[in-house]
KOLKOLTOR-468225 format. One record per residue: residue number from 1; x, y, z of N, C-alpha, C in turn; chain. Coordinates in pm, 1 decimal. Example, Ala and Ser with C-alpha at 12.3 -4.5 7.8 and 13.67 -1.06 7.14 Angstrom:
2
   i   n.east  n.north     n.up  ca.east ca.north    ca.up   c.east  c.north     c.up ch
   1   1319.0   -569.0    780.0   1230.0   -450.0    780.0   1320.0   -330.0    780.0  A
   2   1285.0   -225.0    708.0   1367.0   -106.0    714.0   1290.0      3.0    787.0  A
This chain:
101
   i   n.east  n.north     n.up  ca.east ca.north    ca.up   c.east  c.north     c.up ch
   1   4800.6     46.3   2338.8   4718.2      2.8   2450.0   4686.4    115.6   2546.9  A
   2   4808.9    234.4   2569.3   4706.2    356.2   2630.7   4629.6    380.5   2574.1  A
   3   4625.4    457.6   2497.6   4495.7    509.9   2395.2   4362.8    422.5   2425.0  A
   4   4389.2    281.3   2390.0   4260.9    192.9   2453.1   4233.0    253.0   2575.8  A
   5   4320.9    191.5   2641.0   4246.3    180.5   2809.0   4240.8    347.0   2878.5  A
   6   4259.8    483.6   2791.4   4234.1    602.9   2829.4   4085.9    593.6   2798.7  A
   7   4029.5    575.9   2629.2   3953.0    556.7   2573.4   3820.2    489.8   2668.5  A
   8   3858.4    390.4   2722.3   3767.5    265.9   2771.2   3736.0    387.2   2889.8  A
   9   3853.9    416.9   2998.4   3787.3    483.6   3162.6   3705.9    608.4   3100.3  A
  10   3764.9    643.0   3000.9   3679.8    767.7   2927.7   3527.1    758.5   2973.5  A
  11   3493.3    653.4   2871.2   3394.2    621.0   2809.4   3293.6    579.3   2955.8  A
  12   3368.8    474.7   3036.5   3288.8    429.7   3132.8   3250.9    545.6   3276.8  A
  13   3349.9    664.1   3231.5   3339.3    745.3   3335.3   3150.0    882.2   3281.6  A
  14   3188.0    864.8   3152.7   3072.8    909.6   3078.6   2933.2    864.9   3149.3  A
  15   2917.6    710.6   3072.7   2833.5    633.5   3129.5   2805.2    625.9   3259.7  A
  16   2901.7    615.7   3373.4   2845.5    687.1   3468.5   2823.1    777.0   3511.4  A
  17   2852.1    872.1   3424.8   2766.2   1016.7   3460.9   2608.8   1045.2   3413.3  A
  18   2597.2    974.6   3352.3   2468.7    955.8   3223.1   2382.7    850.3   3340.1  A
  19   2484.4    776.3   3420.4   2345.6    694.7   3486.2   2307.8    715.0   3610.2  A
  20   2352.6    879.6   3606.6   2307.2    949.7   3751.1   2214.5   1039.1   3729.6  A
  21   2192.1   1036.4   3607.5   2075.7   1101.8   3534.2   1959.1   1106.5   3558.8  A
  22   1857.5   1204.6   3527.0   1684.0   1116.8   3546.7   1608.6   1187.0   3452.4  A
  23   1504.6   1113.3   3370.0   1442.2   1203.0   3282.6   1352.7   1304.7   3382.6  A
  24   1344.8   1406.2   3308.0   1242.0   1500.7   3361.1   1076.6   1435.2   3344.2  A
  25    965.5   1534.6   3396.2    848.5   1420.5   3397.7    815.3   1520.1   3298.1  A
  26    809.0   1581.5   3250.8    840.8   1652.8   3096.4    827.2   1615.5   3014.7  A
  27    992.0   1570.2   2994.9   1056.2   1439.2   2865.2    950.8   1326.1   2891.7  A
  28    894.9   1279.4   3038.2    852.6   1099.5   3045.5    702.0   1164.9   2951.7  A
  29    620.3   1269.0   2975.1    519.9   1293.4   2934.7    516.7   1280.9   2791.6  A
  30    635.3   1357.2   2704.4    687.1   1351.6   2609.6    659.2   1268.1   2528.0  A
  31    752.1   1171.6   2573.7    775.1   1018.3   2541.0    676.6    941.2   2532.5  A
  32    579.9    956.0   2619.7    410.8    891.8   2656.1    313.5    937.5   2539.2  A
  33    308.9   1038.9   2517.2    264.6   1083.2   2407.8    314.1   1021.4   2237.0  A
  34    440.6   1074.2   2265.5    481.9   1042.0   2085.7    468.4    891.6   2092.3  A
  35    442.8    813.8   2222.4    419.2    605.4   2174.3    323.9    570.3   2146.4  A
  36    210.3    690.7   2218.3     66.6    706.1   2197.9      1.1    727.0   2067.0  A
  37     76.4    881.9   2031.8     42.1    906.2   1896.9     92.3    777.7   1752.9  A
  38    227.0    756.9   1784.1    300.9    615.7   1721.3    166.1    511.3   1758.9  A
  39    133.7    522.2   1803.3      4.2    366.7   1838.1   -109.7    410.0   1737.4  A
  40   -183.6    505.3   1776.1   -270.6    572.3   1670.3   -270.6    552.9   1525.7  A
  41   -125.7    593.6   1510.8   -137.6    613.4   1331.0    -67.2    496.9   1301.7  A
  42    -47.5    394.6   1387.8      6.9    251.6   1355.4   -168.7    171.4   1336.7  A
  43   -261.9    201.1   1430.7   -397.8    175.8   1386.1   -450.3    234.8   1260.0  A
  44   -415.2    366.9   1198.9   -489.4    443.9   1113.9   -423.7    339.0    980.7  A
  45   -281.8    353.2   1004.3   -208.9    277.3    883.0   -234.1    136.5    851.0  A
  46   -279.7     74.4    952.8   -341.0    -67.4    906.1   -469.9    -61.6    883.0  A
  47   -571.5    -28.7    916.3   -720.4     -2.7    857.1   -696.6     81.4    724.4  A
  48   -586.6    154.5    672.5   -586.8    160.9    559.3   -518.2     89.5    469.5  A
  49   -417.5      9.5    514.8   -394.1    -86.2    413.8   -462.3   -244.0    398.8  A
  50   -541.8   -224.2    554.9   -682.2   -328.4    517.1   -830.1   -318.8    394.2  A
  51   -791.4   -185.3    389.0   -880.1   -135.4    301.8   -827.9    -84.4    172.8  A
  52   -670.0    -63.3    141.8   -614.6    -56.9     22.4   -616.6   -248.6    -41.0  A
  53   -636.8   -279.4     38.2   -635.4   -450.8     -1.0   -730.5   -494.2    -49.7  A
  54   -839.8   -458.4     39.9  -1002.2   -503.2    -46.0  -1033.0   -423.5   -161.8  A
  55  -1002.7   -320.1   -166.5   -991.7   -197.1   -295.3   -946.4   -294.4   -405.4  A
  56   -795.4   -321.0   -371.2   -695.6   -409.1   -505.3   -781.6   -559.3   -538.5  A
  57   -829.7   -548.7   -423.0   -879.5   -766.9   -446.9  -1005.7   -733.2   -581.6  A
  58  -1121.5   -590.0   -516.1  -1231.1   -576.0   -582.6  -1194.5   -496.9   -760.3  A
  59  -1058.4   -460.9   -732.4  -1029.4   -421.0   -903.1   -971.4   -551.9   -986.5  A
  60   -912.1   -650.8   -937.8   -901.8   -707.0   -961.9  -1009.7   -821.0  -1056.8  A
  61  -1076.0   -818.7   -964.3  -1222.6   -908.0   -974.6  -1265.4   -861.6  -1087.9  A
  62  -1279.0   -713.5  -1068.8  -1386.8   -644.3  -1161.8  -1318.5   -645.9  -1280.7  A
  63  -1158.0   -662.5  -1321.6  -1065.9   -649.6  -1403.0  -1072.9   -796.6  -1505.1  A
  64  -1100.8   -898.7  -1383.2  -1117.2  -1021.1  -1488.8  -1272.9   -999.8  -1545.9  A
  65  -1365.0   -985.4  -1453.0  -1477.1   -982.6  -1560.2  -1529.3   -891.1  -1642.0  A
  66  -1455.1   -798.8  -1667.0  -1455.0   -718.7  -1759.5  -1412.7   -782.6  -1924.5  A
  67  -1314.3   -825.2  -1888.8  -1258.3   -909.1  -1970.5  -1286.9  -1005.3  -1994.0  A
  68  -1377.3  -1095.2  -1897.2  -1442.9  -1238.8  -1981.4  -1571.0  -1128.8  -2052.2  A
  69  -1634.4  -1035.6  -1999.4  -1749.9   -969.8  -2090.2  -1731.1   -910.3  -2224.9  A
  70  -1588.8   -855.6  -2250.3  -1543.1   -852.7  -2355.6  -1523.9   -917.7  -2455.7  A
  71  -1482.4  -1043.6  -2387.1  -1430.9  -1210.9  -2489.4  -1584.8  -1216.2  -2565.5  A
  72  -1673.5  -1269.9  -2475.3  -1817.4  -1296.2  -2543.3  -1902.0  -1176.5  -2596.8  A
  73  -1855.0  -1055.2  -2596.3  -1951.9   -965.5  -2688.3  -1812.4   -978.2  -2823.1  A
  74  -1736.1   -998.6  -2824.9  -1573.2  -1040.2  -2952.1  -1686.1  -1165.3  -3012.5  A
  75  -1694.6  -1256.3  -2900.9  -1748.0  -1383.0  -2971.1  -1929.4  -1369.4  -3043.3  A
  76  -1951.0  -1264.0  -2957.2  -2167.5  -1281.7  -3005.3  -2112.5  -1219.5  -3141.4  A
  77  -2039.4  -1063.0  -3158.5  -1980.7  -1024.4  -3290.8  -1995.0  -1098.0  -3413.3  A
  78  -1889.6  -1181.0  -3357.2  -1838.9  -1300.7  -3510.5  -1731.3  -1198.9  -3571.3  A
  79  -1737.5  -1225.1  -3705.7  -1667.6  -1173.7  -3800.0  -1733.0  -1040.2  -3841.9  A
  80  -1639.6   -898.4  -3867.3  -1726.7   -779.5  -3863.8  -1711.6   -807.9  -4024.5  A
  81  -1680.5   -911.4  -4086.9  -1690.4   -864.0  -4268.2  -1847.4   -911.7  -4293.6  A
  82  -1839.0  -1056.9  -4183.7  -2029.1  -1110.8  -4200.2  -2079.7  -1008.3  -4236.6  A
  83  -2201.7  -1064.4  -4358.5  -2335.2   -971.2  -4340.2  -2414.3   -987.0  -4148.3  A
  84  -2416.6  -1083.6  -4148.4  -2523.7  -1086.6  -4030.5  -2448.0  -1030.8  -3906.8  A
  85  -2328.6  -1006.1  -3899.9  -2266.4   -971.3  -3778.4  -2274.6   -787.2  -3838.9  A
  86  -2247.6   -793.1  -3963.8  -2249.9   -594.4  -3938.7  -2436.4   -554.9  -3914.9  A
  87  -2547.6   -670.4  -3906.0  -2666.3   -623.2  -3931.1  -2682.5   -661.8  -3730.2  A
  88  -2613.3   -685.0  -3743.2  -2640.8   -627.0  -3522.4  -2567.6   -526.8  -3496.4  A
  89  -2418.9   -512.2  -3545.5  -2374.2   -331.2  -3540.1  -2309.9   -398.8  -3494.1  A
  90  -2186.3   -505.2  -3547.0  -2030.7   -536.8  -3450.5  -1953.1   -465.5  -3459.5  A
  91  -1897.2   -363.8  -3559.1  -1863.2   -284.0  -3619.1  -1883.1   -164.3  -3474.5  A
  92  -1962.3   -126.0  -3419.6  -2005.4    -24.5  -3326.7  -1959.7   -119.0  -3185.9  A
  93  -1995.4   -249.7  -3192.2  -1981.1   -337.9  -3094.3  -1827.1   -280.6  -3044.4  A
  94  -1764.0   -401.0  -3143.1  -1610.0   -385.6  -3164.6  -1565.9   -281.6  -3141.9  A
  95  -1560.0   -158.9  -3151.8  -1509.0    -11.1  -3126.4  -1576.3     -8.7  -2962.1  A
  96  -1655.5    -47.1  -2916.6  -1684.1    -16.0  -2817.9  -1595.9    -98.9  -2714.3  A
  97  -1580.4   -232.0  -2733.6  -1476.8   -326.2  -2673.7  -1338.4   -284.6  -2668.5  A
  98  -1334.5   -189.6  -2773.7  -1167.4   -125.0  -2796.4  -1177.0    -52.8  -2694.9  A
  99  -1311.4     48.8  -2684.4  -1297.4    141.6  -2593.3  -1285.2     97.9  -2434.5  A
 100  -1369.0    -19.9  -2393.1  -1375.6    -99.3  -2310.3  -1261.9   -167.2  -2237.1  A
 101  -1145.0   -178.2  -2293.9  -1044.0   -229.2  -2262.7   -930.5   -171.5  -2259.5  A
């Protein structure tokens, strides 16, 4: 229990030395600044992840219909063994859908 209660007047004798303190107008300028600049790039960082968002929504989009455009040039195809499907070029089609996807 010494050790505590040396510990404790320690500590509180600290603290009141610390609260006779005053920032300089220096440090307050300081401080005014870096909450300022912190405000700034707290704006820069949300207009860009407002805009990393519409980016992801519009790949997205473009990601499914890519892929329904794929399904139906698979389906206009048919079968690449058909005569009538190799006499439109599914064969060229098909390789291109590979490439496509």
């Amino acid at each position: 229990t010494t050790t505590t209660t040396t510990t404790t007047t320690m500590d509180k004798k600290c603290l009141e030395f610390f609260d006779e303190l005053e920032d300089s107008p220096m440090f307050k300028q300081q401080a005014v600044d870096l909450e300022q600049g912190a405000d700034r790039l707290k704006e820069r960082v949300t207009k860009l992840l407002k805009g990393a968002k519409k980016y992801r929504d519009a790949l997205d989009a473009s990601s499914a219909s890519q892929q329904s455009f794929c399904k139906v040039l698979r389906e206009f195809c048919g079968d690449v063994t058909d005569e009538d499907s190799m006499e439109i070029g599914a064969g060229v089609i098909i390789r291109y859908i590979s490439a496509f996807n």
